[in-house]
C-alpha positions in Angstrom: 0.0 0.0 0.0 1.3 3.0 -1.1 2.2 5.5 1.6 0.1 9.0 1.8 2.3 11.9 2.1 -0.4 14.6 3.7 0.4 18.4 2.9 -1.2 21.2 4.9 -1.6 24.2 2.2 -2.1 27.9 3.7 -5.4 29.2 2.7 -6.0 32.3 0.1 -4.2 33.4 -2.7 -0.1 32.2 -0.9 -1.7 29.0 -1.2 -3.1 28.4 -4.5 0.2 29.8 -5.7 1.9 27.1 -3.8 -0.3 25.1 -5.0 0.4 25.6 -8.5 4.1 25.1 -7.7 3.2 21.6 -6.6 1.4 20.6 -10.0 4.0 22.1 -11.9 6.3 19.5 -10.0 4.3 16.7 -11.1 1.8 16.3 -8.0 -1.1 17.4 -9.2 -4.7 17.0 -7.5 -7.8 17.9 -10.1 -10.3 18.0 -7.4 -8.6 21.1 -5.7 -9.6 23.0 -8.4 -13.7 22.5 -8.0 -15.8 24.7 -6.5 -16.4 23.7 -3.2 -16.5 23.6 -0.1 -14.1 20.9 0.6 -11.1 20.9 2.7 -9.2 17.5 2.3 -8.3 16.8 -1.5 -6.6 13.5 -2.3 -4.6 11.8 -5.4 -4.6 8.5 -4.3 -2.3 7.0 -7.4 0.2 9.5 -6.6 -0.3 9.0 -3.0 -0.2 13.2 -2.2 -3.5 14.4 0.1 -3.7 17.7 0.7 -5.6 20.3 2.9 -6.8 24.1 3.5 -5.7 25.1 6.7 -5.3 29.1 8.3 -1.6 30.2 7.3 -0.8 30.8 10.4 -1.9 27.3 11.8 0.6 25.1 9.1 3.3 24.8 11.3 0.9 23.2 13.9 -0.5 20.8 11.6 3.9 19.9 11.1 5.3 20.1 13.8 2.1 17.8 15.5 2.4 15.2 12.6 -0.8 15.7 11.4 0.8 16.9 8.1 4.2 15.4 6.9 4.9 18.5 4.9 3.6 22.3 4.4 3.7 25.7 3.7 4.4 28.8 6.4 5.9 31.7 6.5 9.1 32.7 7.7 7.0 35.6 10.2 5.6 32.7 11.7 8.4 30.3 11.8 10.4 33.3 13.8 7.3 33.9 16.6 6.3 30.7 16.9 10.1 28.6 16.8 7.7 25.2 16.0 10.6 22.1 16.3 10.4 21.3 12.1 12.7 21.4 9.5 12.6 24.1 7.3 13.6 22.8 3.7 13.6 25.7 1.3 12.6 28.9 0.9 10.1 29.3 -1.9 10.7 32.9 -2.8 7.1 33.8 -2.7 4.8 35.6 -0.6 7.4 38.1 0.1 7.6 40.7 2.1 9.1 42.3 5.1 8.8 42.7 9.1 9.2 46.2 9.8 8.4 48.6 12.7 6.2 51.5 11.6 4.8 54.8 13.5 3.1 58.3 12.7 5.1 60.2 10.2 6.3 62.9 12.8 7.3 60.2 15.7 9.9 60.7 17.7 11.2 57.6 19.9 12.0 59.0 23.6 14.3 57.0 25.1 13.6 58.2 28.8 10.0 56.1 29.0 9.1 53.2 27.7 8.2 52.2 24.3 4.8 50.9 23.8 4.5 48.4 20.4 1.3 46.7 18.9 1.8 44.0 17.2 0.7 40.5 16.2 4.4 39.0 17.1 5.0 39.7 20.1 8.2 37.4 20.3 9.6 39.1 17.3 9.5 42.7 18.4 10.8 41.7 22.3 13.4 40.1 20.5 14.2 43.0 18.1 14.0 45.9 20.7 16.3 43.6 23.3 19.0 43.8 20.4 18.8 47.2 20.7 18.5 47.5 24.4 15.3 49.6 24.1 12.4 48.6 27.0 9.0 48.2 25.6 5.4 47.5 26.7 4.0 45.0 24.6 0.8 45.6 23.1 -1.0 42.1 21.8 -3.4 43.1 19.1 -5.1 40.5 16.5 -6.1 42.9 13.6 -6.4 46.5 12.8 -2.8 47.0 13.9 -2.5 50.6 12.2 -5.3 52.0 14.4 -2.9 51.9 17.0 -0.5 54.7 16.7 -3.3 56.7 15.4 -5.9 56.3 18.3 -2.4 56.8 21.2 -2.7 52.9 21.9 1.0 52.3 20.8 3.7 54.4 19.9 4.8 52.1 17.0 3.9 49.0 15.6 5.8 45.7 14.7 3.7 44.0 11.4 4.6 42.6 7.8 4.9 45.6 5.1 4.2 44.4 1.6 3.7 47.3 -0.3 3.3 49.8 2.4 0.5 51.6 1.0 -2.0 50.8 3.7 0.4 52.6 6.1 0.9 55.5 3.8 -3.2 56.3 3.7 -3.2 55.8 7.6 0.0 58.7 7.5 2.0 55.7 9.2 5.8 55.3 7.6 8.1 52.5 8.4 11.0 53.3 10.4 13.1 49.9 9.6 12.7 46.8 7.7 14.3 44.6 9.7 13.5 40.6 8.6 12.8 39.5 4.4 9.5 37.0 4.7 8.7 34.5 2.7 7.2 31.2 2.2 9.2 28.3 3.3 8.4 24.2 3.0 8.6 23.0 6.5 8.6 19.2 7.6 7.7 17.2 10.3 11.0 15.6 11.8 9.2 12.4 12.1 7.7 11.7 9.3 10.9 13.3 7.2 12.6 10.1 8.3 10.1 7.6 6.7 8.7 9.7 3.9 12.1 11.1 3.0 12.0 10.1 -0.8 9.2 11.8 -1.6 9.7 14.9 0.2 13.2 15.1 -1.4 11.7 14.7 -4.6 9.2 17.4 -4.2 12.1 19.8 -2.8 14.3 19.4 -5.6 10.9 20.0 -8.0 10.5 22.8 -6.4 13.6 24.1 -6.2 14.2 24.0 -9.9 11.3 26.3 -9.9 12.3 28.8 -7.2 16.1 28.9 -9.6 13.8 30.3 -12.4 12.1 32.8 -10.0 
């Protein structure tokens, strides 16, 4: 019986690009494709399954061993630290960690900082390089509002094309990490399924050479 390599996909558009990445490599799954509301989708003659899960919860679903193989990004590889192997960096989804404030901010160093963020463990860690004291802020969404309403002084979020902050007059004050998607395995199952995930790295890596 032919072993079923499982692959947790992150849902939305990082996804279906990765997505396409895998069918270009040869391990391809029609039913994906359909309309519906379907989360598991399975080629059973080329023994791949895969499944929609929230980008952020991929590198449970590896590190747990509930998927052999999967997509996350690097932003969540750095809060989270989940104990997987990280393969290869796709070269997609990019973008960058950055901290951003009101155009006219100002950092005093006598009081402490206050930062909203989403990645919490990312900005200590950035701000205890730099031996500044801050006041973590956890926030889930709506990060911008922060600055703007007096919540936070700054924030720590991803910056794509930094146009959202721009309209909110938000500016970044420093780039500090390049994200992008990696392919992440389970340590476990790497052992036994270690043929096929080899295979599909060095598929994939002949793509990400072209990129």
């Amino acid at each position: 019986m032919k072993k079923i390599l499982n692959v947790a996909l992150p849902k939305g558009r990082l996804g279906e690009n990765v997505y396409a990445m895998f069918e270009e490599a040869g391990f391809e799954c029609p039913s994906i494709k359909e309309n519906t509301r379907k989360l598991i989708f399975e080629n059973e003659k080329l023994g791949i399954r895969y499944f929609w899960v929230k980008p952020s919860d991929v590198a449970i679903y590896v590190e747990r061993g509930a998927a052999d193989i999967g997509v996350a990004g690097k932003d969540i590889l750095l809060e989270y630290r989940p104990d997987v192997y990280e393969l290869l960096d796709l070269k997609i989804g990019k973008c960058s960690m950055a901290v951003a404030g009101l155009r006219d901010f100002e950092d005093d160093r006598n009081r402490t900082l206050k930062v909203a963020t989403k990645f919490p463990n990312i900005a200590k860690k950035y701000y205890f390089s730099r031996g500044r004291d801050i006041d973590v802020i956890n926030l889930n969404g709506s990060i911008e509002l922060a600055p703007i309403l007096g919540l936070s002084d700054v924030i720590v979020d991803i910056v794509e094309t930094g146009t959202t902050l721009k309209e909110n007059n938000l500016e970044v004050i420093d780039k500090f990490i390049p994200i992008s998607a990696r392919l992440i395995a389970n340590k476990s199952g790497f052992k036994f399924k270690s043929e096929i995930i080899e295979t599909i790295k060095s598929k994939l890596y002949g793509q990400v050479e072209k990129l």
